[in-house]
ZAMARGU-4260 file (C-alpha; in steps of 0.2 Angstrom, whole numbers, plus 5000, padded with zeros to 4 digits):
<rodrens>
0) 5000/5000/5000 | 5007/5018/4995 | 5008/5029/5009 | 5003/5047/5010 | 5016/5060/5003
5) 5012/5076/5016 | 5026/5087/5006 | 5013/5088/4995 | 4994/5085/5001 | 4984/5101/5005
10) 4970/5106/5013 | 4954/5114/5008 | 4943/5123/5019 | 4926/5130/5014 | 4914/5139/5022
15) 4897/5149/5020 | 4897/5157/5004 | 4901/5176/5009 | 4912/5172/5024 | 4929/5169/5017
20) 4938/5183/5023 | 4933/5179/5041 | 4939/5161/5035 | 4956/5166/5029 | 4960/5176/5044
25) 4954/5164/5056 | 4964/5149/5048 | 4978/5161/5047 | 4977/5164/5064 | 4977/5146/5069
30) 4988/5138/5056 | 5001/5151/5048 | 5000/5163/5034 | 5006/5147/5021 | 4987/5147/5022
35) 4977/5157/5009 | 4960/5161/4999 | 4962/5153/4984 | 4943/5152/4974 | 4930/5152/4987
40) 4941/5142/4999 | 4955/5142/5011 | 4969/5131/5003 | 4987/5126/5013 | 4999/5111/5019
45) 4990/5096/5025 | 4995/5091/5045 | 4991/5081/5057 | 4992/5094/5069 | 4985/5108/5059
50) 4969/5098/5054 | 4966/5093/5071 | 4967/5112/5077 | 4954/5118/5063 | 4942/5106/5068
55) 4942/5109/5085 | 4945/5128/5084 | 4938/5134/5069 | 4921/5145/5070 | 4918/5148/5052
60) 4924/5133/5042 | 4911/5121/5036 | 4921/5106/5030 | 4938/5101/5029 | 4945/5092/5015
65) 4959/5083/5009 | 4959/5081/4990 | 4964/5062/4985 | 4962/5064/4967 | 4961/5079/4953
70) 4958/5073/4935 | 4949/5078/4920 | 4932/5074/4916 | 4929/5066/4898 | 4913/5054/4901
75) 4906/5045/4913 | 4915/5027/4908 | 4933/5036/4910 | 4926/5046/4927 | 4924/5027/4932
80) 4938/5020/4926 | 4950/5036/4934 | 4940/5033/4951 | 4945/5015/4952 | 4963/5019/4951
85) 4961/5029/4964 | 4971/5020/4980 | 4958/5019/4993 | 4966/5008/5004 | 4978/5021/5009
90) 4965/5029/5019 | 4951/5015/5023 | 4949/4999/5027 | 4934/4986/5016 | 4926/4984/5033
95) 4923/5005/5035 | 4907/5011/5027 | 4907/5027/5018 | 4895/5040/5011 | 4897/5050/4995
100) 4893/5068/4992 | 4894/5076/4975 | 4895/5094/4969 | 4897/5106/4953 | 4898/5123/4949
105) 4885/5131/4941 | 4890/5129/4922 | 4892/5111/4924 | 4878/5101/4914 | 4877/5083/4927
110) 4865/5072/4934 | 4873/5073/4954 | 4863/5057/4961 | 4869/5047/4945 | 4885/5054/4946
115) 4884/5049/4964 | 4880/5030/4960 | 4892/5030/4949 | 4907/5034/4962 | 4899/5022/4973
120) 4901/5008/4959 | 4919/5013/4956 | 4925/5012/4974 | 4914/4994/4979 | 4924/4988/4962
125) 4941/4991/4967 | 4939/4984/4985 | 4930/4968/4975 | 4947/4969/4963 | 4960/4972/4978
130) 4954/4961/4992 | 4939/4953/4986 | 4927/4960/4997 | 4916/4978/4997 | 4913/4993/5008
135) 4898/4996/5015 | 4886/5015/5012 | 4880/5022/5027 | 4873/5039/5023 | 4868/5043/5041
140) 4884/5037/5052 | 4898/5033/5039 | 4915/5028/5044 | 4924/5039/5031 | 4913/5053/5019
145) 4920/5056/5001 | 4916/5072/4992 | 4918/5072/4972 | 4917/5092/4966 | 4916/5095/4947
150) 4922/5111/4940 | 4922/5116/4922 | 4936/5104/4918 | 4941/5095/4929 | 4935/5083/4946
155) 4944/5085/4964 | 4941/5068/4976 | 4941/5073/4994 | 4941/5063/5012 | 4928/5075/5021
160) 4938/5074/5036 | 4926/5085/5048 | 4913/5075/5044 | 4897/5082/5046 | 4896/5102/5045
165) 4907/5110/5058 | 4893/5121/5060 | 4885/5108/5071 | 4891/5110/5087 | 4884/5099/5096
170) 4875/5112/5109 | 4860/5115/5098 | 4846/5103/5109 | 4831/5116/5106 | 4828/5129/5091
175) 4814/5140/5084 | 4808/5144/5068 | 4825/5154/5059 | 4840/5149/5068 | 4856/5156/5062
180) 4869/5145/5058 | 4883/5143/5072 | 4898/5150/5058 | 4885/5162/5054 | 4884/5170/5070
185) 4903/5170/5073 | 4905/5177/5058 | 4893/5190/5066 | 4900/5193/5081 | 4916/5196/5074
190) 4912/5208/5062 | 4905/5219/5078 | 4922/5218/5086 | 4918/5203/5099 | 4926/5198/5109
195) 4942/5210/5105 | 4936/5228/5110 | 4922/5223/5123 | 4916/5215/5138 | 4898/5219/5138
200) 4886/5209/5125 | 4867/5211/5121 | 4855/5201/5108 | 4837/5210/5110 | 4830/5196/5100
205) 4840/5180/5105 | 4829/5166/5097 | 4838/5151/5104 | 4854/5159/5109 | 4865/5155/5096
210) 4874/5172/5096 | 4874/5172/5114 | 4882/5154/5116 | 4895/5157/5101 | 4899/5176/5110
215) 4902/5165/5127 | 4913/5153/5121 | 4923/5166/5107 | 4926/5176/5125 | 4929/5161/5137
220) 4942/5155/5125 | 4932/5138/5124 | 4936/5128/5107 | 4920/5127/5099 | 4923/5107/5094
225) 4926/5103/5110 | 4906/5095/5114 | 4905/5087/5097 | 4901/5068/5098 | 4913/5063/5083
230) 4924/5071/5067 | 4927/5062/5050 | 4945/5058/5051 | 4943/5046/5069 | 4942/5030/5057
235) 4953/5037/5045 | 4970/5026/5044 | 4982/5042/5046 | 4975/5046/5063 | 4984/5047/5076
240) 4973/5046/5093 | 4987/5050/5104 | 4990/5066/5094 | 4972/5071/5095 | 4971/5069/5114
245) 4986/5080/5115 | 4975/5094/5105 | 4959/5091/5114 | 4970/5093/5133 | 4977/5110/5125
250) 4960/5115/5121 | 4954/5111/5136 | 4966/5120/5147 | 4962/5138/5138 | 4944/5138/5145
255) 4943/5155/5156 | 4924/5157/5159 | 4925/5153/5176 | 4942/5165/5177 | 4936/5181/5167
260) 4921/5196/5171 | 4911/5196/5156 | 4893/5199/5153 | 4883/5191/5140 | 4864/5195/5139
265) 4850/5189/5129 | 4832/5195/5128 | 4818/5188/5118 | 4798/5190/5120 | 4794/5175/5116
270) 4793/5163/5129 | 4798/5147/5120 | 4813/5154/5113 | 4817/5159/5131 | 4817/5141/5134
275) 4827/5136/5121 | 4840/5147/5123 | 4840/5139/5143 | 4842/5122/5134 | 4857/5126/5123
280) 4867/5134/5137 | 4866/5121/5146 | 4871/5109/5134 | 4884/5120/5129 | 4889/5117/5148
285) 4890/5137/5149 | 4877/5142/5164 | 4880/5155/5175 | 4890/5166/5161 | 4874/5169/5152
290) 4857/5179/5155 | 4842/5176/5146 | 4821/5186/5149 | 4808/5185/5142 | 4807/5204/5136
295) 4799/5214/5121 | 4811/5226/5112 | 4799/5239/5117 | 4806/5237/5134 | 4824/5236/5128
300) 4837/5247/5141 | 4852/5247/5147 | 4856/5255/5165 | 4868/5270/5164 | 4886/5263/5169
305) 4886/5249/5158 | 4880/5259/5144 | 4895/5273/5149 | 4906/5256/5146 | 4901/5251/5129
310) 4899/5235/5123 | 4892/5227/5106 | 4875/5223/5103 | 4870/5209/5092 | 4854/5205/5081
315) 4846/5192/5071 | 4831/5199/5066 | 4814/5192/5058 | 4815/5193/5038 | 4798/5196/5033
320) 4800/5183/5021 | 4783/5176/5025 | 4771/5191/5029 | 4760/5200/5019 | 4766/5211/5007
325) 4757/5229/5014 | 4767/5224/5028 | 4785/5233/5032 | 4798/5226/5042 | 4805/5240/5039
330) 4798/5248/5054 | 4804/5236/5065 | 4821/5241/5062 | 4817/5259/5065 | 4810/5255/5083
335) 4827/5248/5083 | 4838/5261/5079 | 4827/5271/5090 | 4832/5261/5104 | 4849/5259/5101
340) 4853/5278/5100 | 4844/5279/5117 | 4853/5265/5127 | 4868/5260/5118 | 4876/5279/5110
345) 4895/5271/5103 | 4893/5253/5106 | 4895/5242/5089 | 4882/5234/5083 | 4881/5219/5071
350) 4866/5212/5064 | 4858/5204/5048 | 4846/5205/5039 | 4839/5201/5018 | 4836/5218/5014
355) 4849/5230/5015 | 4835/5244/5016 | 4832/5236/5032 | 4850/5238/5040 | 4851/5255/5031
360) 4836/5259/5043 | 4850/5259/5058 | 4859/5271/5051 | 4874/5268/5059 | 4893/5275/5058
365) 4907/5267/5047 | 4896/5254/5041 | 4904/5238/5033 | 4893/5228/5024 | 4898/5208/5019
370) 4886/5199/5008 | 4883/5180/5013 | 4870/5167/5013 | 4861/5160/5030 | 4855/5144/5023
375) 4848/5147/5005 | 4844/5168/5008 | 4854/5178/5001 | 4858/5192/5015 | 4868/5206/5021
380) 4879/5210/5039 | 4881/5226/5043 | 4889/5232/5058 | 4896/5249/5061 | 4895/5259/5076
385) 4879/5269/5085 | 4877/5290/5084 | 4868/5302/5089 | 4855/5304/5073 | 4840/5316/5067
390) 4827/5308/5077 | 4812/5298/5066 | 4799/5309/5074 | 4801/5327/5078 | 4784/5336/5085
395) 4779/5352/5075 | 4770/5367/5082 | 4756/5374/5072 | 4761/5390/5065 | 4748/5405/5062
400) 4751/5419/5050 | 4744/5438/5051 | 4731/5440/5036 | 4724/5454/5028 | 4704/5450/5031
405) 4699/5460/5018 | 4708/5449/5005 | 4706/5433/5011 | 4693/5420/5009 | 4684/5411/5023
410) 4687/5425/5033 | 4675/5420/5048 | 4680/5402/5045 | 4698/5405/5050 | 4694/5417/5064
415) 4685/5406/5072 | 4700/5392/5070 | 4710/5404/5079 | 4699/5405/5093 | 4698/5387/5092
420) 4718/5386/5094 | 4718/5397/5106 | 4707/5390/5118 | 4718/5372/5118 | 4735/5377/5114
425) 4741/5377/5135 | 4733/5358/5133 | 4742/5356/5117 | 4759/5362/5124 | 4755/5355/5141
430) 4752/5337/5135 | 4764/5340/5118 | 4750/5334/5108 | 4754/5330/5089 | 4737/5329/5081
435) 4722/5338/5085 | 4706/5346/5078 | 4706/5364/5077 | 4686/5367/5068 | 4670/5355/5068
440) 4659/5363/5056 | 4657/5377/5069 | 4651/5390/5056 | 4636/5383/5046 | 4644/5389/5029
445) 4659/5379/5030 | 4654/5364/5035 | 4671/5356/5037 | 4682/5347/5049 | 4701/5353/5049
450) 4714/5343/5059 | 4731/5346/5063 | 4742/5329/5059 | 4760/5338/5064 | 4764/5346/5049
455) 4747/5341/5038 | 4730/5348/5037 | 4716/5335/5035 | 4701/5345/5026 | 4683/5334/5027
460) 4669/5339/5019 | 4653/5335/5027 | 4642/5331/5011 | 4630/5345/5009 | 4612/5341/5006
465) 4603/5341/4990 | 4597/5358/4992 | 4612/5365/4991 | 4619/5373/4975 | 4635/5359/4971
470) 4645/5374/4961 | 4642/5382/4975 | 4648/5371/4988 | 4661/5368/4977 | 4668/5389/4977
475) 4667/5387/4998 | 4680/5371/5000 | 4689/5379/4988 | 4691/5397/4997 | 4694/5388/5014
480) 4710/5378/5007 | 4715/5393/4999 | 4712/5403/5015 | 4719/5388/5026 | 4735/5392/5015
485) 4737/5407/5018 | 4735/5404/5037 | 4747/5393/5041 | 4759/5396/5023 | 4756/5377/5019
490) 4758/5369/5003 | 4746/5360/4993 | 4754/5343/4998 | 4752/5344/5015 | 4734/5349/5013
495) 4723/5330/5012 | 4705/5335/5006 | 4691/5323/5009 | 4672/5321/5007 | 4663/5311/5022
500) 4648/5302/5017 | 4639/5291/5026 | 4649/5274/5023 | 4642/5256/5023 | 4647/5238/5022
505) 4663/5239/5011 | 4664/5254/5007 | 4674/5261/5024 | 4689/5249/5017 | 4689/5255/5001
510) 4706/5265/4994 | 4704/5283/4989 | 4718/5283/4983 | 4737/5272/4983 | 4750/5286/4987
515) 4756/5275/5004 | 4763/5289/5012 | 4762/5287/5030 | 4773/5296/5043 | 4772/5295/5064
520) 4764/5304/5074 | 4768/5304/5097 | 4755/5301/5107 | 4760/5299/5127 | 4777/5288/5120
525) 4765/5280/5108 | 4772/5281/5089 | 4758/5279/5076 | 4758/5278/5059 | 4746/5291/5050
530) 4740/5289/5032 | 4730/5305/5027 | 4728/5302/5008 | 4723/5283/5004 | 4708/5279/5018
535) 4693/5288/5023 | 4702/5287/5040 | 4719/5293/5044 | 4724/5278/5054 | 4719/5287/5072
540) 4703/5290/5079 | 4707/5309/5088 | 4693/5308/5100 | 4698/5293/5107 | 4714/5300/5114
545) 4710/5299/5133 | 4703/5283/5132 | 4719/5277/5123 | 4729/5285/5138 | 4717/5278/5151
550) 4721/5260/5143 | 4738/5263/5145 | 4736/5266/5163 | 4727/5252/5167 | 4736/5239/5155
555) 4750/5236/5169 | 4752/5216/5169 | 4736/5213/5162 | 4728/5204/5148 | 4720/5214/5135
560) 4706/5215/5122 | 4706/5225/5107 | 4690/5223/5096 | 4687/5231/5080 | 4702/5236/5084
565) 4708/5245/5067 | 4726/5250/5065 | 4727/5244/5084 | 4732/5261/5093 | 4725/5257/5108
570) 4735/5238/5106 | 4750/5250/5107 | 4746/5259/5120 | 4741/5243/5131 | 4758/5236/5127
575) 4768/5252/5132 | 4757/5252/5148 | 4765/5234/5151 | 4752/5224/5146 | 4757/5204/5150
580) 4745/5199/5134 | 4736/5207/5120 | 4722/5199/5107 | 4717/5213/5093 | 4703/5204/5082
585) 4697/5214/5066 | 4689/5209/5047 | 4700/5219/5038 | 4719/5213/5033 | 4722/5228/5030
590) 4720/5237/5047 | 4727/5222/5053 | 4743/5226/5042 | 4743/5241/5046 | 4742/5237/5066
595) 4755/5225/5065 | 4766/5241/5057 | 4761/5252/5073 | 4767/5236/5084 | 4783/5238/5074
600) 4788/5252/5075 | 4785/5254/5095 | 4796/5236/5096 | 4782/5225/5099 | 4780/5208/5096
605) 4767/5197/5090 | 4772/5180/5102 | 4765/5193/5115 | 4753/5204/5102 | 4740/5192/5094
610) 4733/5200/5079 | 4718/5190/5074 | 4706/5193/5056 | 4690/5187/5057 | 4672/5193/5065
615) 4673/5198/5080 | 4656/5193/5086 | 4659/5174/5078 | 4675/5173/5084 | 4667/5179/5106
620) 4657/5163/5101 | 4670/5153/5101 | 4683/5157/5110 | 4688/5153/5127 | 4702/5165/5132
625) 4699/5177/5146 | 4705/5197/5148 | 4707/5208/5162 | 4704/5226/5150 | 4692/5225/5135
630) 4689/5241/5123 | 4677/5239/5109 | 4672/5254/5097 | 4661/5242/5083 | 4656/5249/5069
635) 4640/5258/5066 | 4634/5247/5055 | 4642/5234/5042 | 4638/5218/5031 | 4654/5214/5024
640) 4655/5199/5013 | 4666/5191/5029 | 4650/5190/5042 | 4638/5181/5044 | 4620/5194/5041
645) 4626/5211/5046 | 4629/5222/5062 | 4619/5236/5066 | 4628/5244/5084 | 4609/5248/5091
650) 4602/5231/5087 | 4615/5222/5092 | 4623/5228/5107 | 4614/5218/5119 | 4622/5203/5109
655) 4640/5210/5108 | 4640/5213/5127 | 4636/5200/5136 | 4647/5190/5122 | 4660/5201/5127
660) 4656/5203/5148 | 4657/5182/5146 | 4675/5185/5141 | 4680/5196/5156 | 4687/5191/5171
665) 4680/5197/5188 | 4686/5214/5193 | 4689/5218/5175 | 4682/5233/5164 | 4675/5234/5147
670) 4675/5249/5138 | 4663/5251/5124 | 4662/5266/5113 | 4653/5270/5097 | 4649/5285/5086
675) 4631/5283/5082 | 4624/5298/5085 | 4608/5293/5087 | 4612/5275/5101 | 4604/5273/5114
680) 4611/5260/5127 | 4596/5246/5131 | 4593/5247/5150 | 4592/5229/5153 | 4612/5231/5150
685) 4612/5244/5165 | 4602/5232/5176 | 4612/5217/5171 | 4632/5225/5172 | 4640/5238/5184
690) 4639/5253/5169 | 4646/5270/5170 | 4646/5283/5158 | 4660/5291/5151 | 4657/5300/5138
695) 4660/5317/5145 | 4678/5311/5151 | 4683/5303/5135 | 4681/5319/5126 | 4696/5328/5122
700) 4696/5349/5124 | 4697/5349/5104 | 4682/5338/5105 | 4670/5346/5118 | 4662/5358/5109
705) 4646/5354/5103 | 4636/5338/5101 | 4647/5322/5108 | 4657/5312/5095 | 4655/5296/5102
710) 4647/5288/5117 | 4657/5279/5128 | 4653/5268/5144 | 4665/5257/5159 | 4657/5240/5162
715) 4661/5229/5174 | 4653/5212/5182 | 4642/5216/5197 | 4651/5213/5214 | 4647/5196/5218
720) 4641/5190/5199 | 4649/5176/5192 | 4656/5181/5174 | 4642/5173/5161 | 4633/5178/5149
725) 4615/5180/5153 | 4610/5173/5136 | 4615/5160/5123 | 4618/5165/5105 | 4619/5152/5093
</rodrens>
């Protein structure tokens, strides 16, 4: 039998497509600069020594290989013919088994399983030839792997000595839905700075602690193939055990977690991944040097001396590659960037992401960028460092100009919006209030109503009767934008003119247009996202404000209810109130998109955030979760294609109640609201519940004068009354 000649064997190391540079200077820093990036791989002297050190130490490689064979391919009889030349007995024995992999560039033109067999074939003959006995396939537990690459012209033979993916640890016991891959995350972590330049380490979204458990061991020194259960070349006839025990004792010996002050910290909101993250820690035998909560990245914060230290925060974000497309992750990574510039100013950040408009969304300094693949998605790290930056949302005061009255139209309109402003402007600057109504069809001429949305002036036209001359309800909108103009010197884009016409069914769902330009809007920490030009509706209900505070008050560890919940403002404020659990059930996707972006871009998640999309009046029928605060403000009537008849809020509010009371838990509150102006609450309903009226408090000051635009009742179960329904719907 030949025997190896290691003046002239090399070996190949691949990784991730993407990662080679983080390859190159690994391997470099491991085995010696006669190590270098040749193709997409690392390429350099073959050793004993060296191979056994990449294995064990090596946090970005994916396989090692030690090339047996190079030839030209002509056809599949001399392929076959060139592999049985090959002298296997060098490097196994006819009693190992094996397992063959093949793979070709992209120009190459072959059938890969035949290609396969046909290696297999090749192999069992010359064993049959040599010693008249075969090797056995075991693709699951081979003794020895062979790897067979095809490149435009010519084939490379490799022992796989690592044997399965380096990338598998062995710590990984639990994992949710989008791991990152462990050379991945390295990869990652060194292209924040870790563990060079830091001590201090936080991933706000930690899935199942994969970043957190490859940043423990890159700063405890701890060899990240030291807990795997096996490696290719162990049956291979060139090892050398003793050797390898040597290498294993040297790695073993550089462990300094328990020795070294560092601090690792994961966060997640969902509770599962919590408990995977527990799992793999302990696998990875690395309690105690990591903390993991359950925590939304809405609660994200770092205390004040260990944010004056620095550190390096990590991410492996949700791609959106399976929601709806009128949903945007992108603002998810702007609650991010928020975040970070408040609690982490100058730490390094590394995260990654599909869409490079996402990372750009972080806006960070000195930004690298590295293009690689996690799994088959094509994605981008970015890591840089975290500044100071023009803040996302800024709140703009209202402006109001001196006009000559004689010249300008609408006079007595925008006299009386002066009053108007004048009147709430101590509660406006009191409460820093971003949006606001400054005129309700006070004057009987213009019967508009003109809101302030930071920056924007929503104009709604009350649809004039029949009796009215259209031409010459047409000249009176048109005077009040132009004298709304003049007053506040606004352009004509920021100026959102709409007609208000009694909407049924459908048609409050229907687009007036498909601009999608929404911008935020504060309200008490609150960000919500206004669009004034595509809906009837702008996305926030301005008379509801108090009672979107008042949720946020009470939300505190609670469980909470959002029905006909729309674009899920109050959701938002139940959640920055610290609301344990929220529900949000609607007919529309598309408020329910848009909800989910409100959650985004506060930092909330939907493990803790359920968004639901069905009817709200099927789905109290058959559900049997409880809640501790619900708000319901239904619809004044609708008979959408999804329901079941139609819903008419004065017919059927006995119904929706005691459907809804059913779901609350003793000690709880409901609050119902609605904007018919002619409802009338059924007095069996104050007989039956503890009812309060509060419609006078859940008026706003830019919403008092004049008739109320919504009603709005507290219900609560009746000290002493068990929480069921008095009826049964079917």
């Amino acid at each position: 039998m030949n025997e190896m000649d290691w003046n002239t064997s090399r070996l190949v190391i691949t990784c991730a497509g993407g990662l080679e540079r983080f390859l190159l200077e690994e391997i470099q820093g491991i085995g010696g600069d006669d190590y270098q990036l040749v193709g997409s791989a690392v390429e350099g002297p073959a050793g004993l020594k060296n191979l056994y050190q990449f294995c064990l130490w090596s946090r970005i490689a994916s396989r090692i290989l030690l090339p047996i064979a190079e030839f030209e391919y002509k056809n599949e009889q001399e392929y076959y013919e060139s592999l049985r030349q090959v002298h296997w007995q060098m490097h196994m024995d006819v009693k190992d088994s094996l397992s063959i992999s093949v793979s070709k560039d992209a120009s190459v033109n072959l059938n890969t399983q035949y290609i396969m067999y046909k290696t297999k074939d090749a192999i069992v003959d010359h064993f049959r030839d040599c010693v008249g006995d075969r090797p056995n396939i075991d693709t699951r537990a081979p003794d020895l792997r062979i790897h067979v690459h095809f490149g435009k012209s010519s084939v490379q033979v490799s022992l796989e000595l690592s044997g399965e993916p380096l990338h598998r640890r062995g710590y990984r016991v639990a994992q949710n839905e989008a791991p990152i891959k462990e050379t991945l995350a390295a990869a990652l972590l060194m292209s924040a700075g870790w563990p060079k330049f830091a001590d201090n380490l936080i991933d706000p979204m930690c899935g199942s602690g994969t970043l957190l458990i490859e940043a423990a061991m890159m700063k405890a020194d701890i060899a990240p193939g030291l807990i795997r259960k096996g490696f290719g070349f162990e049956r291979w006839r060139y090892h050398d055990e003793t050797l390898w025990q040597q290498v294993i004792s040297e790695a073993a010996g550089r462990d300094l977690s328990e020795k070294i002050e560092f601090s690792i910290k994961g966060y997640d909101a969902d509770q599962n991944s919590i408990q995977s993250s527990l799992n793999n820690i302990r696998a990875a035998g690395l309690d105690g040097c990591i903390h993991v909560e359950r925590r939304e990245l809405i609660n994200f914060s770092v205390n004040e001396k260990v944010a004056a230290q620095g550190g390096v925060v990590v991410i492996n974000p949700p791609y959106g590659e399976r929601l709806d497309k009128d949903t945007q992750l992108i603002f998810l990574y702007r609650a991010m960037a928020r975040l970070l510039q408040k609690n982490c100013m100058h730490w390094s950040v590394g995260l990654i992401s599909n869409q490079v408009e996402f990372v750009d969304a972080l806006q960070l300094e000195d930004p690298a960028t590295f293009r690689v693949y996690n799994g088959p998605i094509r994605c981008v790290i970015r890591s840089g460092k975290v500044v100071e930056r023009p803040t996302q949302y800024q709140r703009l005061p209202l402006p109001m100009r001196q006009i000559n009255a004689e010249v300008v139209p609408a006079v007595d309109m925008l006299n009386r919006i002066r009053k108007n402003v004048k009147t709430i402007s101590k509660w406006v600057e009191r409460e820093q209030i971003a949006a606001y109504r400054i005129y309700n069809a006070d004057i009987p001429e213009y019967n508009l109503a003109i809101d302030w949305y930071n920056g924007h002036l929503q104009v709604q036209e009350y649809a004039p009767p029949k009796t009215v001359d259209p031409d010459k309800a047409a000249r009176r909108l048109q005077d009040a934008i132009d004298g709304l103009r003049l007053l506040f010197d606004i352009s004509f884009s920021h100026i959102h003119v709409k007609s208000r016409q009694q909407q049924k069914g459908r048609q409050q769902y229907q687009k007036l247009s498909d601009k999608k330009r929404t911008f935020l809007i504060e309200e008490e920490r609150a960000l919500l996202l206004v669009n004034l030009d595509d809906y009837l509706d702008t996305g926030v209900f301005l008379d509801h404000r108090p009672t979107r505070i008042d949720i946020q008050k009470l939300a505190k560890g609670k469980r909470f209810l959002n029905l006909f919940c729309y674009t899920g403002a109050g959701t938002v404020h139940a959640a920055l109130g610290g609301a344990k659990k929220t529900v949000s059930v609607d007919m529309s996707a598309t408020y329910l998109n848009w909800a989910r972006n409100n959650l985004y871009i506060n930092g909330c998640s939907e493990s803790v955030h359920e968004l639901i999309q069905t009817d709200c009046l099927k789905w109290l029928k058959t559900t049997n979760d409880q809640f501790d605060v619900i708000f319901l403000d239904p619809p004044t009537f609708s008979n959408s294609k999804r329901m079941d008849g139609h819903f008419d809020v004065q017919k059927s509010q006995v119904e929706l109640l005691d459907l809804v009371m059913k779901r609350l838990e003793p000690g709880g509150v409901v609050i119902f609201s609605n904007n018919f102006n002619k409802f009338k609450l059924e007095p069996e309903l104050e007989q039956r519940y503890d009812v309060k009226d509060r419609t006078k408090a859940s008026l706003p000051p830019d919403f008092s004068r004049g008739k109320p635009v919504h009603f709005c009742w507290e219900f609560r179960h009746k000290a002493g009354e068990p929480n069921v329904s008095h009826r049964i719907y079917k």
